[in-house]
DODRENDREN-473044 format. One record per residue (C-alpha): residue in one letter; x, y, z. Coordinates in nm, 4 decimals, padded with zeros to 6 digits. Layout:
! residues N
("A" (X Y Z))
...
This chain:
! residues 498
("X" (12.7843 -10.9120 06.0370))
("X" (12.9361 -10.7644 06.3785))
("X" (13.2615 -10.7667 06.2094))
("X" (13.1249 -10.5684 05.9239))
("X" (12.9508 -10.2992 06.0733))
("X" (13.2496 -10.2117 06.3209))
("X" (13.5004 -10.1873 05.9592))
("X" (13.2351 -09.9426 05.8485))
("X" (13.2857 -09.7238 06.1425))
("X" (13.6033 -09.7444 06.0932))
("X" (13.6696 -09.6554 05.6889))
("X" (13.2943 -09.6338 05.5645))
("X" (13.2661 -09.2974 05.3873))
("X" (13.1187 -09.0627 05.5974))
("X" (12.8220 -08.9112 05.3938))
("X" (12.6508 -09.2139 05.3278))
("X" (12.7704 -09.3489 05.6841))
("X" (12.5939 -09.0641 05.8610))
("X" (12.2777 -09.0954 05.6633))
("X" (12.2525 -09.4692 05.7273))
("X" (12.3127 -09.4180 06.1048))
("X" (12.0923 -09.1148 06.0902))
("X" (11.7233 -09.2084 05.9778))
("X" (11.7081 -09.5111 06.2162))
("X" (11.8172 -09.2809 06.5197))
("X" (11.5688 -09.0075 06.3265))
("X" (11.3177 -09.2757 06.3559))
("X" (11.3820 -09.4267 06.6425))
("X" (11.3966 -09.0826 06.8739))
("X" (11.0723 -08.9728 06.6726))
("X" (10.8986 -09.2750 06.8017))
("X" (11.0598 -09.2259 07.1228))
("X" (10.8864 -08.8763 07.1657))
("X" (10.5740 -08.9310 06.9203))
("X" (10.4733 -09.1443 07.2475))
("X" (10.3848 -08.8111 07.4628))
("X" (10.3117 -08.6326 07.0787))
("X" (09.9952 -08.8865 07.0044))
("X" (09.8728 -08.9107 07.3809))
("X" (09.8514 -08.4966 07.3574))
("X" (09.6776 -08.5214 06.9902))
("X" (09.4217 -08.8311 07.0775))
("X" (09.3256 -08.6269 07.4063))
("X" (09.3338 -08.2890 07.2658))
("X" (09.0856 -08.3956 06.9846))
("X" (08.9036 -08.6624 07.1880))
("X" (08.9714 -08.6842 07.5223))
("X" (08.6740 -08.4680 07.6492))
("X" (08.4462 -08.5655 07.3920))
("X" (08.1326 -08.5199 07.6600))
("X" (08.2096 -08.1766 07.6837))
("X" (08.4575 -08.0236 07.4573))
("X" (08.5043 -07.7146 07.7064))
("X" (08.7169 -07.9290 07.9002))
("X" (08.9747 -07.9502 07.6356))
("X" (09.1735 -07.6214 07.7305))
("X" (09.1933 -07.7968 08.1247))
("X" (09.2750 -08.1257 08.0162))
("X" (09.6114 -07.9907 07.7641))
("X" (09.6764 -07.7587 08.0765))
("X" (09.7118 -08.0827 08.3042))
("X" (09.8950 -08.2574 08.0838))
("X" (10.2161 -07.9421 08.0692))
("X" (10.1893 -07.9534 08.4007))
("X" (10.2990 -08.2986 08.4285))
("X" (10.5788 -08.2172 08.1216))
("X" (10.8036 -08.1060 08.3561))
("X" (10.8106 -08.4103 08.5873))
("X" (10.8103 -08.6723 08.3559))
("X" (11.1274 -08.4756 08.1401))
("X" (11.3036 -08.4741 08.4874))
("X" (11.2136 -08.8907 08.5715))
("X" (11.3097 -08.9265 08.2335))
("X" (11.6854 -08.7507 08.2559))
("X" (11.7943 -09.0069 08.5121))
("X" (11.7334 -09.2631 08.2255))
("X" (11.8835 -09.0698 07.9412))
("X" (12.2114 -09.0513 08.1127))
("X" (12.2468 -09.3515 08.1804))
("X" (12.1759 -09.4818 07.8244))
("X" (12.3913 -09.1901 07.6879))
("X" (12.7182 -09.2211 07.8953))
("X" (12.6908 -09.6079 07.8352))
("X" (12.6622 -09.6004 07.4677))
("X" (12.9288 -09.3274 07.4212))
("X" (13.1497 -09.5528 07.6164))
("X" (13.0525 -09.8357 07.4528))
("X" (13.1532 -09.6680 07.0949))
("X" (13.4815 -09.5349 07.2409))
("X" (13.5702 -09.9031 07.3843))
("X" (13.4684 -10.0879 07.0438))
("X" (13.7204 -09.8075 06.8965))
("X" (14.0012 -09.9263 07.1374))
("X" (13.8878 -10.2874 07.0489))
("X" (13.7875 -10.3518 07.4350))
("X" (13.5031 -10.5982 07.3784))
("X" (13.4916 -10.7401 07.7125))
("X" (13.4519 -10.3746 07.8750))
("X" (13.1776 -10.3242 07.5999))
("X" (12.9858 -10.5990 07.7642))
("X" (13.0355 -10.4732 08.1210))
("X" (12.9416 -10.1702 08.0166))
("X" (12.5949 -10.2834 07.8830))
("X" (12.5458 -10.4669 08.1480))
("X" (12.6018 -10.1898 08.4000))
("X" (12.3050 -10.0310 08.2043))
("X" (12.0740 -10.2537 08.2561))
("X" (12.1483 -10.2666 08.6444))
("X" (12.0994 -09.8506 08.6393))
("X" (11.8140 -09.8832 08.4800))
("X" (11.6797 -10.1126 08.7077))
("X" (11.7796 -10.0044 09.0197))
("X" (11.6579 -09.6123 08.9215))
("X" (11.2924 -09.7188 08.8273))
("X" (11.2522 -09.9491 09.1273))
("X" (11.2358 -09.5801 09.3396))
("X" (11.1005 -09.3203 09.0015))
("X" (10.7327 -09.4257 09.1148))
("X" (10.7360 -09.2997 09.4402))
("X" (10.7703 -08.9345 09.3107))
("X" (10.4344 -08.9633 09.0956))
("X" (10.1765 -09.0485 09.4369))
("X" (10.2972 -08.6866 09.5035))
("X" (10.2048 -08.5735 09.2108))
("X" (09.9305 -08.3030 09.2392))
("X" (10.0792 -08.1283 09.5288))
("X" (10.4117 -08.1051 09.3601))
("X" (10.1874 -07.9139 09.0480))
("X" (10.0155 -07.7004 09.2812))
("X" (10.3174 -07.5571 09.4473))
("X" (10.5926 -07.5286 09.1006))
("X" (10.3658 -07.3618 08.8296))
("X" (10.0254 -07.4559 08.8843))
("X" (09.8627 -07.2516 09.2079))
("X" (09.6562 -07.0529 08.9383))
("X" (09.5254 -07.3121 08.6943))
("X" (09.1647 -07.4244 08.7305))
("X" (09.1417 -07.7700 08.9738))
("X" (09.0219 -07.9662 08.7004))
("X" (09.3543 -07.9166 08.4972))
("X" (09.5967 -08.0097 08.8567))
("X" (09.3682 -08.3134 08.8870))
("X" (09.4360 -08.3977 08.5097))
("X" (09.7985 -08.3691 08.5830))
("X" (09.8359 -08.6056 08.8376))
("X" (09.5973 -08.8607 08.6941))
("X" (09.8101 -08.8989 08.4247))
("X" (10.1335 -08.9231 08.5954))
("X" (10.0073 -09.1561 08.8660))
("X" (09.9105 -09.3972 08.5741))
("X" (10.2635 -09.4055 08.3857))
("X" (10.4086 -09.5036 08.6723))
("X" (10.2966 -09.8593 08.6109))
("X" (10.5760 -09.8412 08.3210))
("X" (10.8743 -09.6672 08.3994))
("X" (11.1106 -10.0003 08.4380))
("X" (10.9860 -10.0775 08.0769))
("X" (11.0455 -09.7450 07.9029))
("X" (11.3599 -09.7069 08.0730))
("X" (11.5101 -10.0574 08.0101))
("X" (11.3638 -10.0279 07.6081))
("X" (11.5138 -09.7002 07.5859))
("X" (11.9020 -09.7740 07.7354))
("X" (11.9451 -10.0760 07.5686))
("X" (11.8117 -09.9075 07.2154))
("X" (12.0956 -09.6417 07.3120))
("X" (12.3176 -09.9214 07.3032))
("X" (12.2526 -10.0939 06.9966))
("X" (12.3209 -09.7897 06.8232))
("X" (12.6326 -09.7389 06.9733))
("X" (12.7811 -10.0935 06.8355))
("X" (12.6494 -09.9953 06.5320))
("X" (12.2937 -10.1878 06.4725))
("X" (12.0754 -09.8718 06.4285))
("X" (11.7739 -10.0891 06.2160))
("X" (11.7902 -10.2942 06.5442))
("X" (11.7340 -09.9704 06.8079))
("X" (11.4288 -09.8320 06.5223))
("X" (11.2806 -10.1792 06.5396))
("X" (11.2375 -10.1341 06.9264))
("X" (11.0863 -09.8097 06.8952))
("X" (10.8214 -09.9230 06.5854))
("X" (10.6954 -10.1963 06.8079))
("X" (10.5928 -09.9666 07.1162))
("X" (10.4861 -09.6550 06.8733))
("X" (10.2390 -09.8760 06.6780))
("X" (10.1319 -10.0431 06.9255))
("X" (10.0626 -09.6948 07.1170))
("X" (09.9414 -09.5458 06.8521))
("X" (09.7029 -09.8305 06.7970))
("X" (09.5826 -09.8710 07.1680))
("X" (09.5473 -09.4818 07.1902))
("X" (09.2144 -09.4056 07.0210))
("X" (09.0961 -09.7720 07.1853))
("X" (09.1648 -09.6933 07.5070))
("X" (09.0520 -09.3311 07.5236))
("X" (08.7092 -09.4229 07.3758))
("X" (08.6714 -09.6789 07.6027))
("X" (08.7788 -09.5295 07.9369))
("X" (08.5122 -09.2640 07.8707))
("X" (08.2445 -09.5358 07.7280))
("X" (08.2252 -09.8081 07.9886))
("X" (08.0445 -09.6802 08.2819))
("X" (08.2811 -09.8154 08.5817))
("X" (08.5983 -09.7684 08.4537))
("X" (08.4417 -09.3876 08.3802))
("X" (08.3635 -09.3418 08.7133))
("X" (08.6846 -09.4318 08.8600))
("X" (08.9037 -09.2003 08.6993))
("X" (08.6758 -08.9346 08.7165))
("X" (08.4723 -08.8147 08.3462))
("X" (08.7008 -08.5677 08.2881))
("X" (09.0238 -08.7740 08.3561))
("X" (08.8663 -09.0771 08.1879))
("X" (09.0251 -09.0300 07.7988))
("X" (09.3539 -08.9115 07.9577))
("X" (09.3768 -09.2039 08.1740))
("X" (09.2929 -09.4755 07.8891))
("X" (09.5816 -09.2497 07.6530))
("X" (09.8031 -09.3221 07.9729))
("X" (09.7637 -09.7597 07.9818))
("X" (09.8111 -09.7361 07.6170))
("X" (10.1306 -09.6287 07.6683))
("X" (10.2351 -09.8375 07.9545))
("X" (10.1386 -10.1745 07.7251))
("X" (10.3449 -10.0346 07.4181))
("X" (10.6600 -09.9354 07.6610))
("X" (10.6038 -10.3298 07.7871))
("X" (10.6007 -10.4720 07.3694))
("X" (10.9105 -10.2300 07.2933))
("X" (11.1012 -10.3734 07.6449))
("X" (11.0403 -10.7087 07.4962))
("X" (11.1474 -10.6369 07.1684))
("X" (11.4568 -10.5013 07.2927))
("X" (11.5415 -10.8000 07.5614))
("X" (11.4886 -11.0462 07.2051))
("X" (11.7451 -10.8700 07.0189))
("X" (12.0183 -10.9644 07.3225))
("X" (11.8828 -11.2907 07.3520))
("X" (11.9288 -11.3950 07.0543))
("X" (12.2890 -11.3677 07.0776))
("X" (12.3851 -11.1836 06.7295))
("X" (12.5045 -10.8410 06.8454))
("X" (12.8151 -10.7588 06.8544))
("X" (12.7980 -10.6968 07.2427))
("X" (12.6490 -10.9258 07.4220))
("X" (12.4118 -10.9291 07.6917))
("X" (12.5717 -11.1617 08.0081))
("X" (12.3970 -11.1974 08.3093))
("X" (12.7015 -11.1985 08.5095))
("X" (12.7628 -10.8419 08.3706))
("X" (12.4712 -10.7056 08.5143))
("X" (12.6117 -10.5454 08.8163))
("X" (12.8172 -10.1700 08.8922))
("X" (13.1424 -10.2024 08.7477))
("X" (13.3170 -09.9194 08.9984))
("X" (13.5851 -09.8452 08.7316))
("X" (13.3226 -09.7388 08.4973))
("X" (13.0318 -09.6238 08.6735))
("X" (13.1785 -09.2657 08.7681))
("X" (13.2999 -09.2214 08.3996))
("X" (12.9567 -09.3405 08.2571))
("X" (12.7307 -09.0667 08.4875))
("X" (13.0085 -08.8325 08.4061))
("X" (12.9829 -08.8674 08.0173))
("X" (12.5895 -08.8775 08.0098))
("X" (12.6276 -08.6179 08.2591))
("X" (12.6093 -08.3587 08.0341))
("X" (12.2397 -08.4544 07.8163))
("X" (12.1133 -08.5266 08.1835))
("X" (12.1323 -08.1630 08.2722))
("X" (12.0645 -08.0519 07.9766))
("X" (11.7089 -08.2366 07.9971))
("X" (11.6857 -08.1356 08.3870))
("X" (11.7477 -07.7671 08.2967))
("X" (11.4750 -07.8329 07.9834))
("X" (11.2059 -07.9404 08.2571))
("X" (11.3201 -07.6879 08.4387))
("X" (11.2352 -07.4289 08.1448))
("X" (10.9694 -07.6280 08.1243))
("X" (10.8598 -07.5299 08.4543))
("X" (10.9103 -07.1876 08.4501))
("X" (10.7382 -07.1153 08.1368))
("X" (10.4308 -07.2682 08.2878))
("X" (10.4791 -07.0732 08.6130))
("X" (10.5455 -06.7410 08.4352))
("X" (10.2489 -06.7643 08.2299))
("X" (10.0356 -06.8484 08.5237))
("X" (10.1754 -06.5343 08.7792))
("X" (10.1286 -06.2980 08.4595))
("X" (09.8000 -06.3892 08.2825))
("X" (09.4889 -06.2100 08.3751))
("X" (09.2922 -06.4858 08.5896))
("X" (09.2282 -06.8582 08.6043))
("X" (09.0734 -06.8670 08.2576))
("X" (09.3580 -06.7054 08.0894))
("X" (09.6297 -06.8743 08.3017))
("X" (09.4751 -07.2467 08.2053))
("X" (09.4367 -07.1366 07.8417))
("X" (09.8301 -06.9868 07.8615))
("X" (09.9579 -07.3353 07.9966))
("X" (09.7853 -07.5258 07.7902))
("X" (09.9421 -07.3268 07.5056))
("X" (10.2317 -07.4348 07.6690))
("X" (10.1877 -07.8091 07.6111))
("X" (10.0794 -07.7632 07.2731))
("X" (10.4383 -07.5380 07.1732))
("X" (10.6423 -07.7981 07.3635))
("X" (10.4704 -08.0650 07.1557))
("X" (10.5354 -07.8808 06.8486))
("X" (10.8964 -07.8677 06.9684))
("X" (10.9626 -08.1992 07.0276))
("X" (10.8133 -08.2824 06.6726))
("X" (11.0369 -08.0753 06.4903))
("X" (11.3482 -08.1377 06.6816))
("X" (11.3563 -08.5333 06.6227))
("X" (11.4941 -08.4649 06.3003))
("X" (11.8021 -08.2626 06.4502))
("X" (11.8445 -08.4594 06.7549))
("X" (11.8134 -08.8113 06.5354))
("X" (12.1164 -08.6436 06.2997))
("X" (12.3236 -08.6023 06.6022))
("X" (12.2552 -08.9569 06.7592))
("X" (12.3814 -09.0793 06.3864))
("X" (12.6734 -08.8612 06.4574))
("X" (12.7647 -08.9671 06.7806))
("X" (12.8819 -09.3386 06.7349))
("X" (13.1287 -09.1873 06.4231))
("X" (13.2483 -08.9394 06.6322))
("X" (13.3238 -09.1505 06.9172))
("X" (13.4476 -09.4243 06.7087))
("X" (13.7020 -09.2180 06.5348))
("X" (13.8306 -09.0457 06.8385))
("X" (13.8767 -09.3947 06.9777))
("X" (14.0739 -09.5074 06.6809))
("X" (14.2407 -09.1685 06.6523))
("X" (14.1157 -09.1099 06.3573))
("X" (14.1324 -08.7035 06.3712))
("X" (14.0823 -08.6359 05.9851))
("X" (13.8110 -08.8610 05.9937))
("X" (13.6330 -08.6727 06.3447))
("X" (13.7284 -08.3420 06.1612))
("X" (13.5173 -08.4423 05.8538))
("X" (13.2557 -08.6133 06.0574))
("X" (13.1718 -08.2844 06.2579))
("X" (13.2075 -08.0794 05.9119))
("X" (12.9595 -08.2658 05.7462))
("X" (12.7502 -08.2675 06.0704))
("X" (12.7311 -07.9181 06.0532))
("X" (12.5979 -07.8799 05.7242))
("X" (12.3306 -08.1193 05.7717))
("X" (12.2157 -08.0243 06.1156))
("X" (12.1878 -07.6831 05.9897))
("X" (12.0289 -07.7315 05.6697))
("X" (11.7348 -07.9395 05.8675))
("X" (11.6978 -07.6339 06.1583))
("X" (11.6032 -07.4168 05.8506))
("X" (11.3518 -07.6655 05.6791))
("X" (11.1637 -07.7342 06.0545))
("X" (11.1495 -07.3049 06.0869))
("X" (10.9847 -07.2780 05.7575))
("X" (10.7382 -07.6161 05.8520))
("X" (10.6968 -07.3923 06.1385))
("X" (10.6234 -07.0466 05.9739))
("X" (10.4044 -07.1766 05.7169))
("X" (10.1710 -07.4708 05.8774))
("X" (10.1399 -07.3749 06.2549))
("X" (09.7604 -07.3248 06.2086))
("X" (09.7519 -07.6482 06.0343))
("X" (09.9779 -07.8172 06.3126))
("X" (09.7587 -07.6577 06.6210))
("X" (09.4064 -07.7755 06.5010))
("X" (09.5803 -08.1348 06.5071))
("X" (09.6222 -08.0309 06.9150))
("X" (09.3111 -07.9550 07.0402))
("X" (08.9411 -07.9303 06.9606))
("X" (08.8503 -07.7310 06.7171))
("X" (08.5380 -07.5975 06.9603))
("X" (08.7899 -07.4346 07.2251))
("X" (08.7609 -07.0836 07.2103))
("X" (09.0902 -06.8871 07.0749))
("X" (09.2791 -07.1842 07.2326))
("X" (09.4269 -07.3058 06.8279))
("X" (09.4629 -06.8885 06.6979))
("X" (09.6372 -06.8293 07.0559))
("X" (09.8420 -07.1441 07.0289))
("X" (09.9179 -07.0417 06.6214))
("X" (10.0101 -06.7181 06.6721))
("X" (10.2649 -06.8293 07.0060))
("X" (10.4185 -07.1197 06.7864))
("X" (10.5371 -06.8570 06.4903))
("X" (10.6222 -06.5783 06.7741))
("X" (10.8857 -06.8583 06.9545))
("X" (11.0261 -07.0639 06.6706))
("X" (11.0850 -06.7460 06.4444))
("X" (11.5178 -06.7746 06.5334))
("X" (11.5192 -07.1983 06.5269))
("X" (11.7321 -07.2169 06.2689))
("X" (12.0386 -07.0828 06.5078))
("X" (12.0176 -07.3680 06.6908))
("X" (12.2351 -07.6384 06.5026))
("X" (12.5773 -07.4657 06.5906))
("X" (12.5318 -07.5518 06.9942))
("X" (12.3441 -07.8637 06.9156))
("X" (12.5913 -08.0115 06.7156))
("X" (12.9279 -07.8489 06.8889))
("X" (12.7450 -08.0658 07.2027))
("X" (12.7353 -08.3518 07.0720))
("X" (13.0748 -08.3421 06.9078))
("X" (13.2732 -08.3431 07.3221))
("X" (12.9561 -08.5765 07.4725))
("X" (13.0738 -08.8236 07.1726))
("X" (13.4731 -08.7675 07.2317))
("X" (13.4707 -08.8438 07.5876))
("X" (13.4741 -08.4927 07.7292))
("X" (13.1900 -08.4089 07.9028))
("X" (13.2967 -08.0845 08.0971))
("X" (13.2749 -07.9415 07.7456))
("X" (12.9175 -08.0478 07.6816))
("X" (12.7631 -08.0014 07.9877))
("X" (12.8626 -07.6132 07.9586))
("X" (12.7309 -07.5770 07.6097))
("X" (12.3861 -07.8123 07.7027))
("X" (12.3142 -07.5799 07.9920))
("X" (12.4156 -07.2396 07.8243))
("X" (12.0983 -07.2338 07.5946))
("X" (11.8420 -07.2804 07.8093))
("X" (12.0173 -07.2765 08.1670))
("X" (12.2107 -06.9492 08.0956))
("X" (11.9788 -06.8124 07.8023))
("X" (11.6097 -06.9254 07.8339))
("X" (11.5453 -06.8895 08.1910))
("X" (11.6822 -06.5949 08.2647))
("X" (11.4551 -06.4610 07.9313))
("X" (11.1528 -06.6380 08.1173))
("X" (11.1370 -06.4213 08.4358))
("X" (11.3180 -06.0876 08.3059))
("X" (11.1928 -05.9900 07.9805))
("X" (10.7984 -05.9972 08.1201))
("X" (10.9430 -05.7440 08.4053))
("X" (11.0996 -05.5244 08.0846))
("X" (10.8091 -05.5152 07.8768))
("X" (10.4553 -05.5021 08.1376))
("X" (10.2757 -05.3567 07.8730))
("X" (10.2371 -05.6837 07.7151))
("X" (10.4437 -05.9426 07.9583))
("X" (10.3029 -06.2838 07.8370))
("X" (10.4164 -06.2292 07.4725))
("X" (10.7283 -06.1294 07.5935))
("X" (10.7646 -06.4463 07.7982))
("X" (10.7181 -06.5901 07.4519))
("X" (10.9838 -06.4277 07.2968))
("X" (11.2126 -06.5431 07.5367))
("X" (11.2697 -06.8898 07.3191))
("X" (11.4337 -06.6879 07.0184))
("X" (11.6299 -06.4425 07.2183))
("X" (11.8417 -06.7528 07.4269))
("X" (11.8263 -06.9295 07.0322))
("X" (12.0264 -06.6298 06.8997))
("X" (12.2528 -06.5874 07.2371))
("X" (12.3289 -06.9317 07.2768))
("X" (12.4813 -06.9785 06.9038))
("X" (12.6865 -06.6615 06.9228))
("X" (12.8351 -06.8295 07.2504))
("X" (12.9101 -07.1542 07.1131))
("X" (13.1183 -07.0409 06.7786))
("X" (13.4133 -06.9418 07.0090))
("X" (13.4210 -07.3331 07.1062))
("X" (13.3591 -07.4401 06.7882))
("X" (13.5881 -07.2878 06.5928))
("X" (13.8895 -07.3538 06.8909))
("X" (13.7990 -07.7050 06.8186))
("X" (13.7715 -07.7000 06.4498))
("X" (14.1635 -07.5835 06.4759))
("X" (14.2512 -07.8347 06.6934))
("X" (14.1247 -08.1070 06.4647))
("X" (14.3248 -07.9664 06.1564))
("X" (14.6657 -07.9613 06.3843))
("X" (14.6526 -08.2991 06.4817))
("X" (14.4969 -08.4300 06.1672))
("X" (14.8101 -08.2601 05.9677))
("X" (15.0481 -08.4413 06.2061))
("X" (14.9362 -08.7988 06.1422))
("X" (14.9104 -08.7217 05.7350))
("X" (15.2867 -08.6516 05.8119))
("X" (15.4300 -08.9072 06.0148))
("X" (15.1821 -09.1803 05.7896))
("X" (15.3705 -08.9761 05.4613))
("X" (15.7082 -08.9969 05.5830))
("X" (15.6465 -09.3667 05.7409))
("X" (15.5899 -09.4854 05.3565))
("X" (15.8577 -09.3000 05.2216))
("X" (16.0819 -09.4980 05.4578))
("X" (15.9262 -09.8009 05.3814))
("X" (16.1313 -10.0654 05.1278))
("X" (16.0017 -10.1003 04.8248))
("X" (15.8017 -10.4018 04.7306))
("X" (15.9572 -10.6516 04.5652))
């Protein structure tokens, strides 16, 4: 079975290789994110059931802590990104053994980095106070670190679950990597209603969080068991001994001839989640210097969380396309396969693009629909506010598939100089900038131009890539033209069979 996926890599055709590698990635980085997605819907609808007023306070507190937990999570996402990319490129050389290091160096990361992640989160509410949330109302920094203090309990799960699902995919058993991610999505999105009803309901447990950190706090423990069930899941599939790269406890160690090249490769979708928190971070502290008073700036943030939810919804599609992507990429550049990376990164294109256009229309048409699903109906102008926001900053989305997927084309090749530059350009270079300037340029109405920041670094960051692109696209057609050659001329010198 090993065997068999690794000749499909190799010579499978490519459409119907990049959709079969595609929906379990789709799936599996869906679940991945649906984990924040249904904590923010179960405590936006029910979370402050007692009194629904709270619901604007509680969504504020829980973008504050966005930011944070997208910046503890980065650490991890390199490490499972620059492991599997290796992995792909080594299985391409038909380097098992430094496969198996490899993975094995993962798991010791991962360890090592969430032994000393926890220590961050006790700091919690005075690290919201000072980046972003001085204006909020108390109630929302309390909410903040409540929940970030609790999720601590499972950051050596998530992160362990998460790298080794990374590298399933990469050795090309994506069912197995979706599998992970089913187990700790249901069984979050089981324990999520459960827990928040009972946190509030039973009297002690209610008055030791707090009553209005009581539903947030039982949405937080229903995570941390589901990260534990999808850790477990993912430790079975090694020890069971059928992938093709196996799981050795005497690789689980820093190898120092890969280590550098690892952080280096998943160097690039670290930043480029560090410099999301970091928009993250600046949206919420933009919103809160230019909104009216504390009402307004609590109601802005909590807009916040509900666009960056919508966000991550709509761009599992596109970023499960490009983790189907990335193990043919890296697999043919491996093998040298340049016709094959060429038609790869062609067909990538197409479908990456085609899906940015169907999640702007989603977005266009149901974001009144999409809102009410994010907070109580009861809040006043919270869902119109949030409606009207969503339309206003995913109006240029579609743009977005020519940096995406020129990104993931060098982060899958082995050239990560490349990728960090493009990752950072969009919103490093682009969005930031948009954040803090545009709301100086237009006072007369600065939080709506803070909005309109998101489509302006959309539009600038895709008219920066296609330079990059297309240099590479001609590279790909030189060297693909060669081999045709030399493999044409190598069979016309061949004897003839007998």
């Amino acid at each position: 079975m090993a065997d068999a996926r690794l000749e499909q890599l190799a010579g499978g055709r490519l459409g119907p290789l990049l959709l079969r590698y595609s929906w379990p990635a789709l799936v599996s980085m869906a679940l991945n994110s649906l984990y924040t997605v249904v904590d923010r819907v179960f405590i936006g609808k029910f979370g402050s059931v007692a009194d629904p007023s709270l619901c604007s306070h509680v969504l504020a507190g829980l973008s504050l802590s966005f930011p944070l937990l997208m910046a503890v999570a980065a650490f991890g996402v390199m490490i499972g990104v620059g492991s599997a990319s290796m992995i792909s490129i080594r299985l391409g050389e038909g380097r098992l053994g430094e496969a198996e290091k490899l993975l094995g160096q993962c798991v010791a990361l991962k360890l090592a980095m969430a032994a000393f992640a926890p220590l961050l989160f006790f700091f919690a509410r005075d690290i919201y106070a000072v980046l972003g949330g001085a204006k909020v109302s108390p109630v929302a920094l309390d909410a903040a670190a409540c929940y970030t203090r609790t999720l601590a309990f499972s950051l050596v799960f998530s992160h362990l679950a998460f790298g080794m699902s990374a590298c399933m995919r990469a050795e090309g058993a994506p069912a197995e990597s979706m599998k992970c991610m089913i187990v700790g999505f249901g069984a979050n999105f089981v324990l999520d209603p459960l827990f928040i009803w009972a946190f509030q309901a039973v009297g002690p447990v209610r008055d030791f969080f707090g009553a209005e950190n009581a539903g947030l706090a039982g949405a937080a423990w229903a995570t941390n068991v589901a990260m534990f069930l999808s850790c477990a899941k993912a430790m079975s599939y090694y020890a069971r001994g059928r992938s093709s790269v196996r799981l050795r406890a005497s690789a689980v160690r820093i190898w120092r001839g890969s280590f550098g090249r690892v952080l280096a490769i998943g160097l690039s979708p670290f930043l480029h989640q560090i410099v999301g928190a970091a928009a993250a971070l600046s949206l919420n502290a933009s919103l809160a210097i230019w909104a009216a008073d504390e009402l307004d700036a609590t109601r802005q943030v909590a807009v916040a969380g509900m666009f960056s939810t919508v966000v991550i919804v709509f761009l599992m599609p596109i970023m499960g396309m490009q983790q189907g992507l990335a193990p043919i990429l890296g697999y043919g550049w491996g093998a040298r396969r340049f016709d094959r990376v060429r038609d790869a990164l062609s067909i990538g294109l197409k479908l990456t693009g085609a899906v940015c256009f169907a999640v702007f229309a989603a977005v266009m048409v149901f974001a009144r629909p999409i809102c009410w699903c994010l907070a109580d109906a009861g809040t006043d102008g919270l869902i119109d506010t949030a409606a009207r926001v969503i339309r206003l900053s995913n109006c240029l989305v579609f743009c977005i598939f020519v940096n995406i997927t020129a990104t993931t084309y060098y982060q899958s090749i082995g050239r990560p100089a490349y990728a960090i530059g493009l990752s950072f350009m969009r919103q490093g270079l682009c969005l930031i900038p948009c954040i803090w300037l545009l709301p100086l340029a237009f006072q007369g109405d600065p939080v709506a131009a803070i909005w309109a920041a998101t489509p302006a670094s959309d539009l600038l960051a895709c008219v920066a890539t296609i330079p990059f692109l297309a240099r590479e696209w001609r590279f790909l057609g030189r060297v693909a033209g060669k081999a045709k050659a030399r493999w044409m001329r190598a069979a016309a010198a061949a004897p003839p069979a007998a």
